[in-house]
C-alpha positions, -999 to 999 in steps of 0.1 A, spaced: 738 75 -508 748 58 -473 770 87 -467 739 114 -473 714 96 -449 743 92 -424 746 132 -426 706 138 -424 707 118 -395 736 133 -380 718 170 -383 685 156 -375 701 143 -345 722 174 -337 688 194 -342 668 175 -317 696 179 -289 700 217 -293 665 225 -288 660 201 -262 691 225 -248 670 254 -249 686 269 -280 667 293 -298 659 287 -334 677 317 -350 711 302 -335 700 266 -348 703 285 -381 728 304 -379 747 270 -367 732 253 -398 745 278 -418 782 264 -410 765 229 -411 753 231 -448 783 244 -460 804 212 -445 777 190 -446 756 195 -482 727 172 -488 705 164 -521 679 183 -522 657 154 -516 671 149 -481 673 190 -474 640 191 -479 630 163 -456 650 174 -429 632 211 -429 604 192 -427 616 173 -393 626 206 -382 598 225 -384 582 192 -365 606 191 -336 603 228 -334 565 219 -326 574 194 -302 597 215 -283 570 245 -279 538 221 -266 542 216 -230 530 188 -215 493 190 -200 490 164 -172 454 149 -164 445 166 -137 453 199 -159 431 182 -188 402 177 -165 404 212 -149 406 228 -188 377 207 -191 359 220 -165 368 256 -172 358 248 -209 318 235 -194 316 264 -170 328 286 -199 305 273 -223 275 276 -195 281 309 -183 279 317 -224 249 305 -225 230 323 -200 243 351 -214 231 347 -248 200 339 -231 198 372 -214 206 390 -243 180 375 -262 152 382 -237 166 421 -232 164 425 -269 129 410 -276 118 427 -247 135 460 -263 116 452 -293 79 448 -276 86 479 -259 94 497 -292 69 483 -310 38 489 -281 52 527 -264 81 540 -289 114 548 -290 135 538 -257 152 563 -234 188 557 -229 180 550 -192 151 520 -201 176 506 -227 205 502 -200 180 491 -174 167 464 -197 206 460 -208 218 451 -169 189 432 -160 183 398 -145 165 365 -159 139 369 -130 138 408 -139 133 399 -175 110 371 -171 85 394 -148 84 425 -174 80 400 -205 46 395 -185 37 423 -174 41 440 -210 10 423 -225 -10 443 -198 10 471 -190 -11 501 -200 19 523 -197 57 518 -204 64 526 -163 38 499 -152 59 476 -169 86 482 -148 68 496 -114 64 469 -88 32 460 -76 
């Protein structure tokens, strides 16, 4: 038994170093396919050191993220997540707006839709307003 964990260590070992080299995990293999054939462990320990394998592969592939990198991803991630919102709020106003107009002057033209599709908050915000009064769909959008 001595001499079986002494030769899972030995491959574990040898595993660790040729990825830390840079190898690629098809020649691991094809190296462990030499290994395996000197080197046979229970299944027990096979097992087991697949599973340290498959963990040092995932080692070797995360990258190290320093803190200044973890506060800028951070950042990105706020900014990201604010940007998103203002969108989804302009989305929302466009298409309850779309649906007032609908609902009060009939179908949109393809030209309204994109206008109310490309517009701003402030844009939004002022024809929201202006439809409760708005006798006519262009004096919604007409300045005054």
């Amino acid at each position: 038994m001595a001499r079986n964990i002494t030769r899972y260590q030995a491959k574990r070992t040898l595993v660790r170093l040729l990825y830390k080299h840079g190898w690629s995990r098809q020649r691991v293999l094809d190296l462990f396919a030499v290994l395996d054939w000197m080197m046979r462990l229970p299944d027990g320990l096979e097992q087991r050191l697949w599973q340290d394998i498959e963990q040092i592969e995932g080692e070797t592939r995360m990258k190290y993220v320093t803190s200044v990198e973890r506060l800028a991803i951070q950042r990105g991630m706020q900014q990201g997540m604010q940007q998103g919102k203002l969108e989804g709020k302009l989305e929302g106003q466009s298409t309850t707006l779309m649906r007032q107009i609908t609902k009060r002057f009939g179908p949109l033209s393809p030209d309204t839709a994109q206008r109310l599709q490309t517009a701003t908050a402030e844009q939004l915000e002022l024809w929201t307003d202006r439809i409760l009064d708005a006798p006519t769909l262009a004096a919604i959008f007409d300045a005054h």
